[in-house]
PAKOL-658357 format. One record per residue (C-alpha): residue in three letters; x, y, z. Coordinates in steps of 0.25 Angstrom, whole numbers, plus 2048, in hexadecimal, padded with zeros to 3 digits. Layout:
PAKOL-658357
ALAXYZ ...
//
This chain:
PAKOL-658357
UNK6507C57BB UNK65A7CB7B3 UNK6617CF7C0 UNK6607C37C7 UNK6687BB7BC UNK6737C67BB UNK6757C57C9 UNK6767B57C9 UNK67F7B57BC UNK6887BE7C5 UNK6897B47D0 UNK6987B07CF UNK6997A27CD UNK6A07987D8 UNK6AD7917D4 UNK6AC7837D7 UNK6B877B7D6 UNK6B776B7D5 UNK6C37627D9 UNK6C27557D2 UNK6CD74C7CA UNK6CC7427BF UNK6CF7367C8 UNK6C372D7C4 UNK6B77337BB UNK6AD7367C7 UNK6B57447CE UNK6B37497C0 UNK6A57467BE UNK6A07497CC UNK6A67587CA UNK6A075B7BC UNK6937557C2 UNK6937617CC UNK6967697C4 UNK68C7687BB UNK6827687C6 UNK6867757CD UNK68577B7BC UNK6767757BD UNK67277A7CB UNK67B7877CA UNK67D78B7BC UNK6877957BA UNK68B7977C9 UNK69778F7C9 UNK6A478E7C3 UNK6A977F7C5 UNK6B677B7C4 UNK6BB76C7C3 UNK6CA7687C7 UNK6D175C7C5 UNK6DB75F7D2 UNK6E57537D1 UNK6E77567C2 UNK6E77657C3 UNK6ED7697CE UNK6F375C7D6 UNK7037597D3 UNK70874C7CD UNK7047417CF UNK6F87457D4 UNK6F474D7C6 UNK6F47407C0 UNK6E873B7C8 UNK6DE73B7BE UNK6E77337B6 UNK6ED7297C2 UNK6DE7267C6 UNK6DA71C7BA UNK6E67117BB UNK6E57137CC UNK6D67117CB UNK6D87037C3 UNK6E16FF7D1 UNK6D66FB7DA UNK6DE6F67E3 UNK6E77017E7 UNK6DB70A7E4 UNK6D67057F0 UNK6E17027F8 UNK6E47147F7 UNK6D77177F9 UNK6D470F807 UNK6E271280A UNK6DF72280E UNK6D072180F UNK6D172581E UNK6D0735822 UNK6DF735828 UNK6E672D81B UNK6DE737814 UNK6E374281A UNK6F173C81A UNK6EF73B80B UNK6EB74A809 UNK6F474F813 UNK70174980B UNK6FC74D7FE UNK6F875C801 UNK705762801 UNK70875A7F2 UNK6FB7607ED UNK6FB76C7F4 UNK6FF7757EA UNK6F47707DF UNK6EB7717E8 UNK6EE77E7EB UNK6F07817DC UNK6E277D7DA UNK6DB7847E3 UNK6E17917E0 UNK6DE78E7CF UNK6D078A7D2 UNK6C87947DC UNK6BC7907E1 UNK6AF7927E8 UNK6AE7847EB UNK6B57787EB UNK6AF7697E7 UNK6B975D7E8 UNK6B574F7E1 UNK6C07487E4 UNK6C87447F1 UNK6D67487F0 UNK6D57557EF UNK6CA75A7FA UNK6D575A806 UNK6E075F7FE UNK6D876C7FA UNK6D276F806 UNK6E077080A UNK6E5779800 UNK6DA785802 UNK6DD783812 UNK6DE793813 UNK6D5796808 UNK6C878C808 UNK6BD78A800 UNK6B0781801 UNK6B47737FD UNK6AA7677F9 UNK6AC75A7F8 UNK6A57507EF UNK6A97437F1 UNK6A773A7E3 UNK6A872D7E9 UNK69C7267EC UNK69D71F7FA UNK6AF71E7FD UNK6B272B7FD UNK6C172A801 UNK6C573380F UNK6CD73D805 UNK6C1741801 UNK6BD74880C UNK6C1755814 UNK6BA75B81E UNK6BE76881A UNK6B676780F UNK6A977080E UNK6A0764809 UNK6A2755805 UNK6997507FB UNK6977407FB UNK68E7387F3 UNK68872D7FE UNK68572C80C UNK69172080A UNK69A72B806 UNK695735812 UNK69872D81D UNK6A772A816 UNK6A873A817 UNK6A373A825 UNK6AD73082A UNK6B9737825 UNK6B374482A UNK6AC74B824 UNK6A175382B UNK69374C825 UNK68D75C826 UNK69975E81A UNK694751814 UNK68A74F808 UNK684745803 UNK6807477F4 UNK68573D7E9 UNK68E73E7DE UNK68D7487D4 UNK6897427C8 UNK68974A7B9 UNK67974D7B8 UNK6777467AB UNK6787387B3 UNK66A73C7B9 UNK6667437AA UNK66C73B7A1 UNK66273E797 UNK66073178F UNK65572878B UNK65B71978F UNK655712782 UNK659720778 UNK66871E77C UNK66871077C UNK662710770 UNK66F71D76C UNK67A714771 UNK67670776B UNK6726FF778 UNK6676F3777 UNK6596FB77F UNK6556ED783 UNK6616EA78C UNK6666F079A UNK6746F8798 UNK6806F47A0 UNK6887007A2 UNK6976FD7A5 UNK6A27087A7 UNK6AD70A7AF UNK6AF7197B0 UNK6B57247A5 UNK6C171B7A5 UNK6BA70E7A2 UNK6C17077B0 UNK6C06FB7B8 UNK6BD6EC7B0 UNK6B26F17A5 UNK6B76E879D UNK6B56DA7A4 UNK6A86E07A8 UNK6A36E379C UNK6A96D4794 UNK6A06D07A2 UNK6956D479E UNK6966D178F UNK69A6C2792 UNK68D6C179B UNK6846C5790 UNK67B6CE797 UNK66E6D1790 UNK6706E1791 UNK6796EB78A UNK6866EE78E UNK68C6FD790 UNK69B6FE792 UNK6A270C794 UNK6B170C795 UNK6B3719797 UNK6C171E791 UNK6C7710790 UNK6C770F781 UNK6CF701783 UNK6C56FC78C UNK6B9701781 UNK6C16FA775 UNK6C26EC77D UNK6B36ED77F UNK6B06F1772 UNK6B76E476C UNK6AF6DB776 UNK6A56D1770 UNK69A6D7776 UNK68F6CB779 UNK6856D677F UNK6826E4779 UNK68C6ED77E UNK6916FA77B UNK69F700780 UNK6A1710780 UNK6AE718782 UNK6AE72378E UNK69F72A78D UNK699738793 UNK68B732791 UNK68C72879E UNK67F72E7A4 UNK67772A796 UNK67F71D798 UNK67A71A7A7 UNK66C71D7A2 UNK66B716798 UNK67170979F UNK66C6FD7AA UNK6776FA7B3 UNK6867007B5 UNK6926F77B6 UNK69F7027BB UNK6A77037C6 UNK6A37097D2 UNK6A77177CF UNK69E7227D7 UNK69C72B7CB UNK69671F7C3 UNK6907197CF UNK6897287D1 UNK6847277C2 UNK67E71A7C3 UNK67671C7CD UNK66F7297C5 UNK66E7217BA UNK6667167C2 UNK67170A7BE UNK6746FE7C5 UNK6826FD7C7 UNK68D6F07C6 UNK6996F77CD UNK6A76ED7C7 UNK6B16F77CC UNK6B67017D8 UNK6C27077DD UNK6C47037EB UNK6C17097F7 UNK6BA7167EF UNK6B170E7E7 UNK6AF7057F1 UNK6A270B7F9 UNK69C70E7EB UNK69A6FE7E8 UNK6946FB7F6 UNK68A70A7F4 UNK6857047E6 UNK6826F67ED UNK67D6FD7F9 UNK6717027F1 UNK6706F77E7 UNK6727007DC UNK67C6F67D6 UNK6876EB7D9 UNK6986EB7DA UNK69A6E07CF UNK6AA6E07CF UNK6AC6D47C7 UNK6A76D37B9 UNK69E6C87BB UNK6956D07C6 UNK6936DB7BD UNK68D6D17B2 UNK6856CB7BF UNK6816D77C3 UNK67E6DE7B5 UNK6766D07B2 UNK66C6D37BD UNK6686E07BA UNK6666DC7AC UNK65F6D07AE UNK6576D77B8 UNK6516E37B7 UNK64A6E57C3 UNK6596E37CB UNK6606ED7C2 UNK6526F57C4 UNK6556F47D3 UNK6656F97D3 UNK6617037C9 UNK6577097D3 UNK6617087DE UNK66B7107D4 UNK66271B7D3 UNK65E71E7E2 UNK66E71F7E4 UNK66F72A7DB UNK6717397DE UNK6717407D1 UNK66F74C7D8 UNK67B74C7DF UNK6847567D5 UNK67975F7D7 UNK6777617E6 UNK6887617E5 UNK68676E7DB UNK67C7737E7 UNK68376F7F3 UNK6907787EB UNK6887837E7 UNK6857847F5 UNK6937847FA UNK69678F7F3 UNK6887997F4 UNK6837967E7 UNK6717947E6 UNK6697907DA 
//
């Protein structure tokens, strides 16, 4: 026995190297979700690494992505207009072909500072780019693409070992900007496991935070930067005097937290800062009013919530409105008095919110960072 754990503990561990940016809060969270998994299915036999490629290793302005993406994001418009605009595979290409030589050099740089056995890309402009930096010294390349349904065309590259999508929606995007369904599949977001554990009792933590047990929660958020018009929606719902509890979180937007604060509240509500305990949030609420983010979207449906979409970015966020009403898991409510009609159902009637909470949960893939972790150790020779 003895022997046989001496000769596992002197397996050398596989380097795995994550491409991700901080350009919106679900590339992040999608990567630590994988990592945590293949920790869980294959402790000790991987060293992961996570790099923020625009800011580490991509020239001005492009290093100031992270940092550019918050006020773009806030442009719906022109949002949308630059995202239809090259969402064909030859603008796509086009794109990555004129760029390259810009970023050549840091994407060279950050392939010879980070060797690896494997590499796994979250984020769409930098598959093509990498892939043509280790032309004449490759290495196996995933893919896993963290937009629910609208996947953009620069997220995909045929050279690419494997492509991971979250929907069938999303597979048949890949397919018709080629790439090969045998390369394709179709798995789900990754999604930190303590959504699908979130180790709380609803009525103990209600009871912790101050939250009335005889009323349904609305959860309201808009993101770790507290985007998109939380504050009308939340005025909204106060001015229709909803018989439930409110629960705003605003993220970092310590303006926005301090207007709310100072409203005369005519329903219990409660207003938190930016929180690491969202999964103990989900499970303890009713219903989700956010913007149609994947991530969030992803989490809602683990934790069983109906979902009151009053926000997306056009053209990527698009497809995930029309999936959500496709399974009747919730409704796109973009103007503040839909949400308070649509909130009013489900807490008026609980045998509707019942129904879109049902519908939440059968969407759900919690296992998703899981079978990722497997479908990596795979790649790369590693067993249980």
């Amino acid at each position: 026995m003895t022997e046989q754990l001496g000769a596992s503990e002197s397996r050398p561990r596989k380097r795995i190297l994550f491409l991700f940016s901080d350009t919106g809060g679900g590339h992040r969270s999608a990567t630590e979700a994988m990592i945590e998994a293949l920790e869980e299915e294959f402790p000790g036999r991987f060293d992961t690494r996570m790099v923020d490629f625009f800011r580490d290793y991509y020239p001005s302005p492009l290093r100031f992505a992270p940092e550019i993406y918050p006020p773009m994001s806030r442009l719906p418009q022109a949002w949308g207009f630059t995202f239809k605009a090259f969402d064909s595979r030859g603008r796509a290409r086009a794109v990555t072909q004129i760029s390259y030589p810009y970023v050549r050099r840091g994407a060279r740089r950050l392939l010879h500072e980070n060797p690896a056995d494997l590499i796994v890309s979250v984020h769409p402009l930098v598959n093509t780019h990498l892939m043509r930096a280790m032309r004449h010294s490759p290495r196996p390349f995933i893919t896993v693409v963290t937009d629910l349904v609208s996947a953009h065309a620069l997220w995909y590259d045929r050279r690419a070992d494997l492509v991971v999508v979250p929907t069938q929606e999303a597979k048949e995007s890949a397919i018709g900007f080629g790439i090969a369904e045998g390369n394709l599949r179709v798995i789900g977001l990754p999604v930190a496991a303590r959504f699908s554990h979130p180790q709380v009792d609803r009525e103990r933590w209600r009871a912790r935070m101050g939250w009335r047990s005889d009323l349904p929660v609305i959860l309201l958020v808009g993101g770790g930067d507290g985007m998109g018009p939380l504050k009308r929606v939340a005025k909204a719902i106060n001015d229709a005097r909803l018989d439930a509890t409110l629960v705003v979180v605003c993220g970092r937007n310590a303006e926005l937290k301090a207007d709310l604060e100072a409203v005369d509240w005519r329903m219990p509500a409660h207003i938190y800062g930016f929180t690491t305990q969202m999964p103990q949030f989900m499970a303890a609420s009713d219903m989700l009013v956010t913007k149609a983010g994947p991530g969030t979207i992803s989490e809602a449906f683990i934790s069983g919530l109906p979902l009151a979409l009053y926000a997306r970015l056009p053209g990527q966020e698009d497809g995930n409105v029309r999936y959500v009403e496709q399974l009747r898991a919730g409704v796109w409510t973009p103007r503040p008095r839909e949400v308070v009609d649509a909130v009013r159902r489900w807490v008026e009637d609980p045998d509707a919110r019942a129904a879109a909470s049902a519908a939440s949960r059968r969407a759900a893939k919690p296992d998703a960072a899981r079978q990722i972790a497997r479908l990596i150790a795979d790649q790369v020779g590693v067993t249980s």
